[in-house]
N, CA, C and O of each residue as an XYZ file, in Angstrom:
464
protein
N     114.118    114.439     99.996
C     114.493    114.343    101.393
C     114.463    115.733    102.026
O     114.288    116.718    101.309
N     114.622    115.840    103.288
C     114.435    117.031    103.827
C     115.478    117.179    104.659
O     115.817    116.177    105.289
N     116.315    118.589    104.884
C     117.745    118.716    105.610
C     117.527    119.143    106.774
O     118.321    119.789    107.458
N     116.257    118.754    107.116
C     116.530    118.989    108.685
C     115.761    117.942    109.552
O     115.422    118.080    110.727
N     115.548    116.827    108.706
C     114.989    115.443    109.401
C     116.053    114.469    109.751
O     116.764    113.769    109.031
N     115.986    114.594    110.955
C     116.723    113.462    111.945
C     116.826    112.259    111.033
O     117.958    111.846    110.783
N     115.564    111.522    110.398
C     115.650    109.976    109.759
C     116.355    110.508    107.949
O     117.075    109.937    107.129
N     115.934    111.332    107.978
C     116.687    111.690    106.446
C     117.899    112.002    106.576
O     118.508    111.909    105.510
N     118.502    112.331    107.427
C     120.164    112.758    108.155
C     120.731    111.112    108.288
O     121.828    110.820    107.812
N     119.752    109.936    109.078
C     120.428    108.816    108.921
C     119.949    108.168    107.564
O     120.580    107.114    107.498
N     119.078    108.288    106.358
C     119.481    107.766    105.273
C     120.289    108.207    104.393
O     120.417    107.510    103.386
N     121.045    109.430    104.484
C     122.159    110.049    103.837
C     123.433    109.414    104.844
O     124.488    109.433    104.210
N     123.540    109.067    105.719
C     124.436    108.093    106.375
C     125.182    109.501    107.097
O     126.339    109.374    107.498
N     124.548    110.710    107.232
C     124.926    111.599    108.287
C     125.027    111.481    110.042
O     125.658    112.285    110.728
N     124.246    110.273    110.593
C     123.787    110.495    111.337
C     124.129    108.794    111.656
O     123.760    108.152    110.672
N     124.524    108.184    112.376
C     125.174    106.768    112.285
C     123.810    105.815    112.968
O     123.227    106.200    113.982
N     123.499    104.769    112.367
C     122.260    103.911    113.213
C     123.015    102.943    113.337
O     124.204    103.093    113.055
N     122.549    101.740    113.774
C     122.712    100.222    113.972
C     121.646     99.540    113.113
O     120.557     99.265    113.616
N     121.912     99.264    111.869
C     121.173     98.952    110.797
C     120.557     97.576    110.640
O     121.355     96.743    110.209
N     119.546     97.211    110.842
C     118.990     95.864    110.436
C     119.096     95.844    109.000
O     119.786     94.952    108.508
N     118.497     96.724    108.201
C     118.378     96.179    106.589
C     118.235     97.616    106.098
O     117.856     98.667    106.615
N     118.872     97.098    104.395
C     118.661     98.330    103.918
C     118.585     97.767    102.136
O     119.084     96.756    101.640
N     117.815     98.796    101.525
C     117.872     98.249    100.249
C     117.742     99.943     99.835
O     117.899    101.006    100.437
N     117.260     99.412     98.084
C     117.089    101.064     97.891
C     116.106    101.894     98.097
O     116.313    102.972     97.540
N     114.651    101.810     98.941
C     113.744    102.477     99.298
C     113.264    102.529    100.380
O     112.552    103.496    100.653
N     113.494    101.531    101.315
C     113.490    101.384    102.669
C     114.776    101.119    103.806
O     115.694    100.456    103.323
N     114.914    101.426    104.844
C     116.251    101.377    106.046
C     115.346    101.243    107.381
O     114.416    101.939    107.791
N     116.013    100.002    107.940
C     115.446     99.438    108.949
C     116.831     99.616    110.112
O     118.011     99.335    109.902
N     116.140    100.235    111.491
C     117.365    100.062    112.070
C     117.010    100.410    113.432
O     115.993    101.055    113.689
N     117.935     99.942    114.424
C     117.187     99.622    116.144
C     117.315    100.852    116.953
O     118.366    101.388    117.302
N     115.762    101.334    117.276
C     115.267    102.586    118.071
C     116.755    103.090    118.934
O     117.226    102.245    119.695
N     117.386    104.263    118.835
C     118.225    105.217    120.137
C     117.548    104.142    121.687
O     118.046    103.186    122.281
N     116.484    104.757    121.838
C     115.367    104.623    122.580
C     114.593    103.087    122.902
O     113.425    103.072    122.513
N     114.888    102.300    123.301
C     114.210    100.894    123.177
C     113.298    100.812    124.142
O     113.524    101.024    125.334
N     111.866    100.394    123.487
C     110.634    100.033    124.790
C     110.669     98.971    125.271
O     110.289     98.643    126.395
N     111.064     98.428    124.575
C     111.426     96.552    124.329
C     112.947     95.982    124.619
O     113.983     96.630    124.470
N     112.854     94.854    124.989
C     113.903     94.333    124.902
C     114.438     94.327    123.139
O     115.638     94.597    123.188
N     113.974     94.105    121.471
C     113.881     94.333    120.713
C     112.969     95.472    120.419
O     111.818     95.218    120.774
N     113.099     96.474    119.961
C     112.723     97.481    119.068
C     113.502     98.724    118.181
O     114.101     99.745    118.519
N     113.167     98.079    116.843
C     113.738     98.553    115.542
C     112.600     99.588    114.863
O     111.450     99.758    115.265
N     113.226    100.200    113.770
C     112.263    100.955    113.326
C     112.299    101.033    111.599
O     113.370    101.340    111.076
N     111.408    100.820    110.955
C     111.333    100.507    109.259
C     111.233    102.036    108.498
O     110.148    102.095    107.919
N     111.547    102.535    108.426
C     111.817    103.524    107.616
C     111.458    103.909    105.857
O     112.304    103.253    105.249
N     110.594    104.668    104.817
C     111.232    105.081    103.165
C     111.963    105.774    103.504
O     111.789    106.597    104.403
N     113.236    105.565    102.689
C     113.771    106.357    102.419
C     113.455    107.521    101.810
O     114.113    108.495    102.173
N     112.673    107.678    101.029
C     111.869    108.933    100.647
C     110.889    109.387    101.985
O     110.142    108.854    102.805
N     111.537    111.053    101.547
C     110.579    112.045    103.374
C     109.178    111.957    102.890
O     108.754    112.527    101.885
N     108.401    111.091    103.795
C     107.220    111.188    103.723
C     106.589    111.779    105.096
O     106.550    110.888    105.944
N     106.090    113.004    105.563
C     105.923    113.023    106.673
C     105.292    112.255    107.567
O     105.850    112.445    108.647
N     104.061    111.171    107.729
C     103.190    110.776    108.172
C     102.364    109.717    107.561
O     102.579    109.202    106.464
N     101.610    109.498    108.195
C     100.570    107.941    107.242
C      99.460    109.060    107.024
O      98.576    108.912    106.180
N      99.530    109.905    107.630
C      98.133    111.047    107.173
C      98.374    111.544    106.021
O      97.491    111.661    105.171
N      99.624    111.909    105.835
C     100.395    112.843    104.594
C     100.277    111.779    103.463
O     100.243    112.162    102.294
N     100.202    110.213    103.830
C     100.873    109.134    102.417
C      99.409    109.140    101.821
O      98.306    109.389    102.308
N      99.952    108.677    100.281
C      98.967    109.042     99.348
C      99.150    107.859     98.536
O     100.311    107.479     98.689
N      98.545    107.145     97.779
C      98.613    106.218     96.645
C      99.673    106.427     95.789
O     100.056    105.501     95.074
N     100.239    107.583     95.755
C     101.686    107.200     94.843
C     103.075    106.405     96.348
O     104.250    106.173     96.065
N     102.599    106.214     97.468
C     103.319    105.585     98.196
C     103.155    104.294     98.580
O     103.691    103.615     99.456
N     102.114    104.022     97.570
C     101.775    102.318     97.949
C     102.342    101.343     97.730
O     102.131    100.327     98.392
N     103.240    101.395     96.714
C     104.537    100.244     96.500
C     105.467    100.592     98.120
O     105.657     99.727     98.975
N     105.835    101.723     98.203
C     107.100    101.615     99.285
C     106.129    101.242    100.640
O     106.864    100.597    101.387
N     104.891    101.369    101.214
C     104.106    101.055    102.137
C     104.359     99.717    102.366
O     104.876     99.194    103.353
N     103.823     99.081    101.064
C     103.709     97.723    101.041
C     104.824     96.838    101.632
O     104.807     95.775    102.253
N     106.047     97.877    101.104
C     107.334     96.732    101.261
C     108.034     97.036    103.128
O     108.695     96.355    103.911
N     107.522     98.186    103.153
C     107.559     98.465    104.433
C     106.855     96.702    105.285
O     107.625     95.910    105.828
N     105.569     96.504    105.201
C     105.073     95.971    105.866
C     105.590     94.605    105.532
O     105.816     93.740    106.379
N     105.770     94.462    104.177
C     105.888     92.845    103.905
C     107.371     92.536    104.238
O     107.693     91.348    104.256
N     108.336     93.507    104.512
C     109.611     93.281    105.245
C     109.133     93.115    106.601
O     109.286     91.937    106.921
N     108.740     93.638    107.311
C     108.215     93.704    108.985
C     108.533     92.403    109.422
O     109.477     92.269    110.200
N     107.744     91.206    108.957
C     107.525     89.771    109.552
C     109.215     89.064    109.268
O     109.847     88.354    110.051
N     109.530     89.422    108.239
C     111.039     89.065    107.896
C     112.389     89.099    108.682
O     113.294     88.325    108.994
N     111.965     90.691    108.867
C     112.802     91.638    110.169
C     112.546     90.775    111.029
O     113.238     89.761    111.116
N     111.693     90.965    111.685
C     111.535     90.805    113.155
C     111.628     89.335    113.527
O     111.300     88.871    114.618
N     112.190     88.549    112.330
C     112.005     87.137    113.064
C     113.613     86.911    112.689
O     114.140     85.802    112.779
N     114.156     87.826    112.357
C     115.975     87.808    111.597
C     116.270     88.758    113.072
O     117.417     88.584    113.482
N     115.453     89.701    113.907
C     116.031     89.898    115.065
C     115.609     88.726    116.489
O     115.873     88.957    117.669
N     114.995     87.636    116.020
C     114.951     87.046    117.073
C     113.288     87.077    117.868
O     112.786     86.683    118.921
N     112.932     87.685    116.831
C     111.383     87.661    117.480
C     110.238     86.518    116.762
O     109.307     86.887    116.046
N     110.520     85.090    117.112
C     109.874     84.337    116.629
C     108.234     83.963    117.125
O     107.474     83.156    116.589
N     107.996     84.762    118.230
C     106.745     83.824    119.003
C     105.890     85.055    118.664
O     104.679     84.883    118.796
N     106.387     86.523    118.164
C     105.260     87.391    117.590
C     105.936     88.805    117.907
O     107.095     88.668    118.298
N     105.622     89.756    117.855
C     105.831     91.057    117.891
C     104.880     92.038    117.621
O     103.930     91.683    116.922
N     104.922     93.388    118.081
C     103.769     94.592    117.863
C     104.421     95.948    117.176
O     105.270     96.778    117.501
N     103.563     95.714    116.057
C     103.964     96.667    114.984
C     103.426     98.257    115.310
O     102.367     98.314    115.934
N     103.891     99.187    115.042
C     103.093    100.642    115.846
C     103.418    101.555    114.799
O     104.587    101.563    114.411
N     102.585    102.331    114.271
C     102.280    103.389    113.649
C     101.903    104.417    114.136
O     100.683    104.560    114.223
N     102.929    105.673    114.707
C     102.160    106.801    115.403
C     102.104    108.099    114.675
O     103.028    108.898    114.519
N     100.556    108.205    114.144
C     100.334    109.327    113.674
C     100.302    110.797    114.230
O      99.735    110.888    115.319
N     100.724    111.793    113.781
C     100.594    112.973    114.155
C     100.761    113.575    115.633
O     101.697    113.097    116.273
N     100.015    114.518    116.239
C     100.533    114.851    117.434
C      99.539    114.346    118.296
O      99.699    114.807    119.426
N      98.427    113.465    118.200
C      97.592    112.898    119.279
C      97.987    111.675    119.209
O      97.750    111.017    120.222
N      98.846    110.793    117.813
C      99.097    110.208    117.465
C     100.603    109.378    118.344
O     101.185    108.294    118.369
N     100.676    110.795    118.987
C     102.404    110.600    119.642
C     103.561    110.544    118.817
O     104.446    109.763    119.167
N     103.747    111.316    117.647
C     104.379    110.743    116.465
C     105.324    111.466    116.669
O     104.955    112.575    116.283
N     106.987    111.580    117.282
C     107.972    112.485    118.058
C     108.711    112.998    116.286
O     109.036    114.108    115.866
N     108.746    111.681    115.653
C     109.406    112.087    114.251
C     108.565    112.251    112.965
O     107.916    111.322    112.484
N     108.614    113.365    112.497
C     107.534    113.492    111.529
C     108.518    113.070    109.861
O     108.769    113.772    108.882
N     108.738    112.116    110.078
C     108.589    110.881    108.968
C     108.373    109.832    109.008
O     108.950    109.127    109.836
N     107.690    109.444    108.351
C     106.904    108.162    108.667
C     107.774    107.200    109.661
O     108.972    107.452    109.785
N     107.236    106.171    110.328
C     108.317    105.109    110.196
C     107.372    104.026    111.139
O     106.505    104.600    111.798
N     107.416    102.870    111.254
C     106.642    101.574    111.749
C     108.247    101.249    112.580
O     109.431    101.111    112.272
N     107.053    101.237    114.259
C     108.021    100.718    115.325
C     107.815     99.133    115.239
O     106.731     98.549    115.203
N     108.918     98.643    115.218
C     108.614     97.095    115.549
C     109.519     96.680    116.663
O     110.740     96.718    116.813
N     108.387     96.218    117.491
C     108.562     96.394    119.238
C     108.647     94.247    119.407
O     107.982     93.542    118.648
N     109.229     93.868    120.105
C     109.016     92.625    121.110
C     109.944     91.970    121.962
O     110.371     92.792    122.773
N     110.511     90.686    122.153
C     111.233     90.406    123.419
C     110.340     88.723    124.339
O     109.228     88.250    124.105
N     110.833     88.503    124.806
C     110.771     86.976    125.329
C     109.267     87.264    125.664
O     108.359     86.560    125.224
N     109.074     88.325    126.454
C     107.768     88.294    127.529
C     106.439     89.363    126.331
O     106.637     90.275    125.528
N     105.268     88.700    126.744
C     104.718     89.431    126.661
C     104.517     90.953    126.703
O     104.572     91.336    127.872
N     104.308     91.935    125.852
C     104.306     93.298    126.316
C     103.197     94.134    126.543
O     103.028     95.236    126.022
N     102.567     93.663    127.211
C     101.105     94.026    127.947
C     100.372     94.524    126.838
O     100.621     94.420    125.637
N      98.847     95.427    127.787
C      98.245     95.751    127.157
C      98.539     96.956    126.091
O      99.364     97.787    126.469
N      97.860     97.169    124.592
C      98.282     97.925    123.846
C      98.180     99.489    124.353
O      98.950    100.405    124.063
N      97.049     99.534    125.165
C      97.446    101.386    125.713
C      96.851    101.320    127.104
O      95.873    100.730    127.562
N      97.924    102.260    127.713
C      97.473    102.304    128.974
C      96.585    103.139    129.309
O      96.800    104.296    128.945
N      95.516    102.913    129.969
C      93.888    103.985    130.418
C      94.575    104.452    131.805
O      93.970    105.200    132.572
């Protein structure tokens, strides 16, 4: 872990979230910041900086990242679908440099995926 990452400060329980789920390699828990009427954010607990930085020894915790996603998001109420977001690096828009998958949705549609 790293002592000066905001998401590693809330998996040492320094830093207080509103927790959807937690086990021992991943922490799921709902954005400061909401775009959505729902949006949470999936977290390893191990500091991985980026999806650029992850490497094949992170493919078990990737996996469970994603195969929790559909689980989550329908245990917060998002049954008719939701948009999963991965922002890489700094063109990427990525504000926290540890990994983490936004999972965004809410009654209405949430338009198009990027605005031109």
């Amino acid at each position: 872990m790293s002592q000066d990452c905001i998401f590693c400060k809330i998996v040492r329980g320094e830093i207080p979230c509103k927790k959807v789920y937690e086990d021992d390699e991943i922490l799921a828990f709902h954005d400061i910041r909401p775009a959505a009427p729902v949006h949470f954010l999936i977290i390893p607990k191990q500091h991985i900086e980026s999806l650029a930085t992850a490497d094949m020894s992170h493919q078990a915790v990737l996996g469970r990242m994603l195969a929790k996603a559909g689980e989550l998001a329908v245990s917060q109420g998002l049954t008719d679908g939701f948009r999963t977001i991965v922002n890489t690096g700094r063109v990427g828009c990525q504000e926290v440099y540890h990994l983490h998958i936004h999972i965004l949705g809410g009654p209405n549609p949430l338009g198009p995926m990027l605005a031109h």
